[in-house]
C-alpha positions in Angstrom: 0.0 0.0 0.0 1.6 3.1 -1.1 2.3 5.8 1.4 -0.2 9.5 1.3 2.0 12.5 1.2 0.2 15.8 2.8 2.2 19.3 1.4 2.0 22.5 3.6 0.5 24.9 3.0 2.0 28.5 3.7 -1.1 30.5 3.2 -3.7 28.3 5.0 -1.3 27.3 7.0 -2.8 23.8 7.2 -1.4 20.4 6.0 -3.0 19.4 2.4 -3.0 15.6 1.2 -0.7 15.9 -2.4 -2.4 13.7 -5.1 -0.1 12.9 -8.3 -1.1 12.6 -11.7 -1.8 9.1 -13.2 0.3 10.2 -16.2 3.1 11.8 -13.7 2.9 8.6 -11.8 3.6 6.3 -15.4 6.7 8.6 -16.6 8.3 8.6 -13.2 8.0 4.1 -13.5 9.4 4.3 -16.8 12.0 7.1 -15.9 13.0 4.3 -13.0 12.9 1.4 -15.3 15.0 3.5 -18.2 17.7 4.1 -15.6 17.1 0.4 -14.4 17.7 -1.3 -18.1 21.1 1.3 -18.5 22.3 0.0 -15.5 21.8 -3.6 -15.7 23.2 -3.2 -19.2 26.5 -1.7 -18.1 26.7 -4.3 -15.6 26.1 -7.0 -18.1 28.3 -5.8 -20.8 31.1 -5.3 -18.0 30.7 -8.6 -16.6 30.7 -9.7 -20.2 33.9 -8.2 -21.0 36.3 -9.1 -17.9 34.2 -11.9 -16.3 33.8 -15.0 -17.8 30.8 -17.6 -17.8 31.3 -21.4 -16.9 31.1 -22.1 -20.1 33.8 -19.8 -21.7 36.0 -20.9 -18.6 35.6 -24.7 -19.8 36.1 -23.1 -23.5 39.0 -21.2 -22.8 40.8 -24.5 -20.7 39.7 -26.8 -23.9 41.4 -24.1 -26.3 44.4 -23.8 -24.2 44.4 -27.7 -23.8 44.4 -28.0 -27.8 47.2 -25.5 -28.1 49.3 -27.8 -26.1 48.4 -30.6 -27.9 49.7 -28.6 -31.3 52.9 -27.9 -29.6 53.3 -31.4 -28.3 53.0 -32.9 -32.0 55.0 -30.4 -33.5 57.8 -31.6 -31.2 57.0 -35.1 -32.2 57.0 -34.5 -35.5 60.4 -32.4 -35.2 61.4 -36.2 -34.2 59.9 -38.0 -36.9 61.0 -35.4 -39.4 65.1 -35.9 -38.0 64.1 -40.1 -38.0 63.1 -39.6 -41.7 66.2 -37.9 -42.6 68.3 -40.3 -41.6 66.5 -43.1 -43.5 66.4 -41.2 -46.4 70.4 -40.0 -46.0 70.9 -44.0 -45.6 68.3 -45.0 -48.7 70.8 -42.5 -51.1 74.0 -43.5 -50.3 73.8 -46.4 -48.6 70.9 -48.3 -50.0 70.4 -47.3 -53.5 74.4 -46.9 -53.8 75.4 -51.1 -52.4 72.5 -51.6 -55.5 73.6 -49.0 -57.7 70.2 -47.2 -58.5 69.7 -43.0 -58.7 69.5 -41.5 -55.8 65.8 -39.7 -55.5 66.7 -36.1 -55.6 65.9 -33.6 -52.6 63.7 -31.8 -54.9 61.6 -34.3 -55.5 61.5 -35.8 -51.8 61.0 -32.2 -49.9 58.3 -31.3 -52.2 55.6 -29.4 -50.8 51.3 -29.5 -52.0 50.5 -26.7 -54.5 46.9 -25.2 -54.3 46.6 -21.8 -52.0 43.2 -23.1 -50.8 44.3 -25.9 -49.3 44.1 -24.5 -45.9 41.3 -22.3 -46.4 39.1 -23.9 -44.1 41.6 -23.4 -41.5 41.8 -19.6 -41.8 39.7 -17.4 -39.7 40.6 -18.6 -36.5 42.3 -17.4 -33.5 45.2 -20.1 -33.4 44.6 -20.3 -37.8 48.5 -19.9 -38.2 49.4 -22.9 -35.8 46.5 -24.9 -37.6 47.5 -24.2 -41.0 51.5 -24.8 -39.6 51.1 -27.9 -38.3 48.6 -29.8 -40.6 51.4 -28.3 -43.9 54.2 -29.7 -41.5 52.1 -33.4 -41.4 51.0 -33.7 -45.5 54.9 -33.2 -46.3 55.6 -36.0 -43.9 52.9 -38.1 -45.3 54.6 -37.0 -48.8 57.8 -38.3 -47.7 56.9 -41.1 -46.3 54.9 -42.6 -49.2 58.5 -41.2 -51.3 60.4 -43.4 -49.3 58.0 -46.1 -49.2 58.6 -46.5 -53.1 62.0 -46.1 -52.7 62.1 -49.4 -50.5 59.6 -51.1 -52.9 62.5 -50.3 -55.3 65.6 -51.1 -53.0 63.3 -55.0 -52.2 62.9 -55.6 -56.0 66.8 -54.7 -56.1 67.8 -57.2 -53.0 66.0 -59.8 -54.9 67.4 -59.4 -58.7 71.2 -59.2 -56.4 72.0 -62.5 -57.3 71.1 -61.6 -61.5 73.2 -58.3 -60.9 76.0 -60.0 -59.8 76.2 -62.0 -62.7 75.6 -59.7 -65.0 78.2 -56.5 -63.7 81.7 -57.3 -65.6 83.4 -58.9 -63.4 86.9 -60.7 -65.2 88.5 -60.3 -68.3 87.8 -60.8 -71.4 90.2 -63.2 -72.8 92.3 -65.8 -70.3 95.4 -64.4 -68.3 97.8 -67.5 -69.4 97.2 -66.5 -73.2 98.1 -62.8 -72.4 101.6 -62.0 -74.1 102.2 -59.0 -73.6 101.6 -56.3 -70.8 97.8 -54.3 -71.6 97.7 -50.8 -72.3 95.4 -49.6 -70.6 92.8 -47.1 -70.5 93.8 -43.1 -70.5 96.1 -40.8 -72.6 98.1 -43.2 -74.8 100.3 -42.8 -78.3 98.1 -43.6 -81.5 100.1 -46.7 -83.0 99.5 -45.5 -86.1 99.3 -41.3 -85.9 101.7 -41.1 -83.2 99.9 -38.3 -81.7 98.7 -38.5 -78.1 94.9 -39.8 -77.8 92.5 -40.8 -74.9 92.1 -44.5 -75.1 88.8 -45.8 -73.8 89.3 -49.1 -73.1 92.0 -51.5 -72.6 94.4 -53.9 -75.2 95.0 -57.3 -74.1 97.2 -58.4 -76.8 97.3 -62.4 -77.4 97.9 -64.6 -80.1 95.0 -64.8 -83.5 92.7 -67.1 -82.8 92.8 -66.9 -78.9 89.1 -67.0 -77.1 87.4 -64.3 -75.8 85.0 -64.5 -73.3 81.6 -62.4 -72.1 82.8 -60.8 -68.9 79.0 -60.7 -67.7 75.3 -62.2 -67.7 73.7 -59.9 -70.9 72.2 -59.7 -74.1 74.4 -59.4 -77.7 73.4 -56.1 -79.1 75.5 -55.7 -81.9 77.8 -58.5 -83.4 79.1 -56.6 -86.8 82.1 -54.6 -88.2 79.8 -51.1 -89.1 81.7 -49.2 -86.3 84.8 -47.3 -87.5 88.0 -48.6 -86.3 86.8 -51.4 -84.1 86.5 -53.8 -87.3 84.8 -57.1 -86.3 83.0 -56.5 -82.5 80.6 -57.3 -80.6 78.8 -55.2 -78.1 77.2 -56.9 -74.9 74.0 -55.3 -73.2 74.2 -56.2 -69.1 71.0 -54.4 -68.5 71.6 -52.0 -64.7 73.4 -49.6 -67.4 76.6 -51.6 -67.9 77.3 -52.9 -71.5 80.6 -53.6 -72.8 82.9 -53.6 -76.0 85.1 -56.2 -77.4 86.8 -55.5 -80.8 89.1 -56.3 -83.7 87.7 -59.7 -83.5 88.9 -62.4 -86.2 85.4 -63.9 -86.3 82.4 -64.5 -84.0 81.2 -67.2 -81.8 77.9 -65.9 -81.2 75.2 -63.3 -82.6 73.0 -60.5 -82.0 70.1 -60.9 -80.0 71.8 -64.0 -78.0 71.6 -64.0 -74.4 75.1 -65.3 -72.7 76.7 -65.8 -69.6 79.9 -64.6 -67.6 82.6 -66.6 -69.3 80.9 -67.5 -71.9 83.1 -67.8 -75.9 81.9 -65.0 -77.5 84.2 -64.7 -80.3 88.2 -64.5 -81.0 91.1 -62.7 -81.1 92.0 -60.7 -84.4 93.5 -57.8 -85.7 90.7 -56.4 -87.7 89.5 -52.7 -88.1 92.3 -49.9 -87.0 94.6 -52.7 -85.5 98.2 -53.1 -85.9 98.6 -56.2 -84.3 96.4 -59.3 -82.8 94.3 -58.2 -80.0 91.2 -57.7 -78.2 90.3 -53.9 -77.3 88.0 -54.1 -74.6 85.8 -51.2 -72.8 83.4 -50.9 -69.9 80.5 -49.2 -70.4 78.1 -47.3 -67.4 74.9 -45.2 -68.3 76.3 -44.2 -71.5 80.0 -43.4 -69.7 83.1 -45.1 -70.6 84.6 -46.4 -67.6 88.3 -47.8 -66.8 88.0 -51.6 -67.3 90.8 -51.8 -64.7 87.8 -51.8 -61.7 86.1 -54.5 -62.9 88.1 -57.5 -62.7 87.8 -58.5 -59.5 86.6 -62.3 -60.0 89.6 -64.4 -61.8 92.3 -62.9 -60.0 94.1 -62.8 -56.7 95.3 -59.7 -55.1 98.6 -59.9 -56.7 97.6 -60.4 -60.1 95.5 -57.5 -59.6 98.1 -55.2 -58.8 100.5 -56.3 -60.9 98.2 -55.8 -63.9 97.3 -52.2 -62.3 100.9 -51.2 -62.7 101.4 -52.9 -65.9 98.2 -51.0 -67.5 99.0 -47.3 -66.3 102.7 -47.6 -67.4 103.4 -45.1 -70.3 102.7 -47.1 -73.7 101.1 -47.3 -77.0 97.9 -48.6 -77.7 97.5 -51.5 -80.2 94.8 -49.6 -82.1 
C-alpha cells in the first residue's frame, strides 16, 4: 500500500493531502525502469567483457588444452621429421648406392602440396597460423613417407634381382690371363700406334695370339655383333641391362650373334687384328649409363690380389695402344 504525502500549506497554514497525476505517476515508473535497463546493461556488458561464464571458462581450458596438444606434435613431428632424414640419407648412399640405382633427388623428396586453398578452411581462427603450420608440417611428412616407401619397394625388387646383378656387372677379363703375351695398355692418354699423336684411349688392349678365345665378362644380351663401327672392325657389343654394357673388338670372327643371351665366361668370339689394328688383340671397354669407364675396376673375379696389382701397374705404365 503506497504511502499518502500531505504538502504545507504557507497561506492556510494547514497540511493538504498531495495527489499525483496518473500520467506523472507512469513517466516517473518508466524514468525508474530506463535508468534500471542502462544500468543492468553496463553491468552486463562489463561482466561480459572481464568476467567470464562457466562455459567460456571450460572453452578457454579446452582451447588452451588443444594448443598444447599442437605444440606437443609439433615436437614429435620435429622427431619424426630428423628419424626420416636419416632413412632417407641411408636410402641414397647407402641403399640405392650397395644396389647402384639413382639416388631420389631432394627436390623431389621435400616437395611441398601446390593449391593456396588448401588451408582455407583453416583460416579465420584465433590459433589459424598454428592450424595451418602444423597440418602443412604433417602432408609433407605423409609426402615423404609414401617417397620413401617407393624407394624401399624399389631397394626390395633390387635385393631380390642381387643374385642376376651379380652376374651380369663385368666382373673378369675378357680373354684368359695364361694367353696374355704382352703387358695391356690400358685405359687413358696413350700414343696412336698409327698417328703417333697422343689420344685418350677408352678401353684396354689385351694383346694375345689370332685365334685366342674371348669371353663375355657378364650375364647380358648381344646387341650388336658386326664390323659397321669405325675402327673397331669385327666386335661385338654386350648389353648387361643396370646400365653396364661392354665392347670387345678387332675380333677375327664371332662365336655368337646379336640378340643372344650369354653368360659370364661364356666364348663370344676371337682374337684378331681387324678394323684400325696393328697387331692381334682384343680392345676391350666398360660401359656405365652411356660413360666409358676404366676396365681396370672390374676385374675382381679371376684374379688374386697380386695379379691385380701387378696388372694395375702394368696397365698405367706409359705405352702405345695397339689400335
Amino acid at each position: 500500500m503506497s504511502k499518502i504525502k500531505y504538502k504545507f500549506n504557507t497561506k492556510s497554514l494547514t497540511y493538504e493531502r498531495v495527489t499525483i497525476p496518473f500520467r506523472k505517476r507512469v513517466w516517473q515508473a518508466l524514468s525508474y525502469l530506463a535508468t534500471g535497463l542502462v544500468f543492468a546493461t553496463i553491468t552486463i556488458l562489463l561482466a561480459y567483457q572481464y568476467i567470464d561464464s562457466p562455459k567460456e571458462k571450460q572453452l578457454k581450458r579446452e582451447i588452451a588444452e588443444l594448443t598444447l596438444q599442437y605444440e606437443l606434435l609439433n615436437n614429435r613431428m620435429n622427431e619424426a621429421i630428423e628419424v626420416l632424414d636419416d632413412i632417407q640419407e641411408r636410402d641414397n648412399n647407402i641403399y640405392r648406392t650397395i644396389f647402384e640405382a639413382d639416388s631420389i633427388p631432394e627436390s623431389i623428396r621435400k616437395a611441398g602440396f601446390g593449391g593456396v586453398d588448401r588451408y582455407k578452411t583453416l583460416q579465420g581462427f584465433k590459433n589459424s597460423e598454428l592450424m595451418v603450420e602444423t597440418t602443412k608440417r604433417l602432408d609433407k611428412i605423409s609426402k615423404q613417407l609414401y617417397i620413401q616407401s617407393k624407394s624401399f619397394d624399389e631397394v626390395v625388387k633390387l635385393v631380390k634381382s642381387k643374385e642376376q646383378l651379380l652376374a651380369s656387372i663385368p666382373a673378369i677379363q675378357p680373354i684368359s690371363n695364361k694367353d696374355l703375351r704382352h703387358q695391356p695398355s690400358g685405359f687413358g692418354w696413350r700414343t696412336h700406334p698409327i698417328y703417333k699423336t697422343p689420344e685418350f684411349h677408352p678401353g684396354m688392349d689385351f694383346s694375345a695370339p689370332q685365334g685366342t678365345e674371348i669371353y663375355a665378362t657378364g650375364d647380358g644380351t648381344i646387341e650388336r655383333a658386326d664390323a659397321m663401327a669405325q675402327g673397331y672392325g669385327n666386335h661385338i657389343v654386350i648389353d648387361h641391362g643396370y646400365g653396364y654394357k661392354t665392347l670387345y673388338g678387332h675380333m677375327s670372327k664371332f662365336a655368337t650373334r646379336a640378340g643372344q643371351k650369354v653368360k659370364r665366361g661364356q666364348l663370344i668370339g676371337y682374337v684378331g687384328s681387324t678394323g684400325l689394328s696393328t697387331a692381334p688383340h682384343v680392345h676391350y671397354e666398360v660401359i656405365k649409363s652411356g660413360s666409358k669407364m676404366n676396365p681396370i675396376n672390374y676385374y675382381y673375379n679371376d684374379l688374386t690380389p697380386e695379379q691385380y696389382q701387378k696388372l694395375i701397374e702394368l696397365s698405367s705404365q706409359s705405352s702405345q695402344t695397339f689400335d
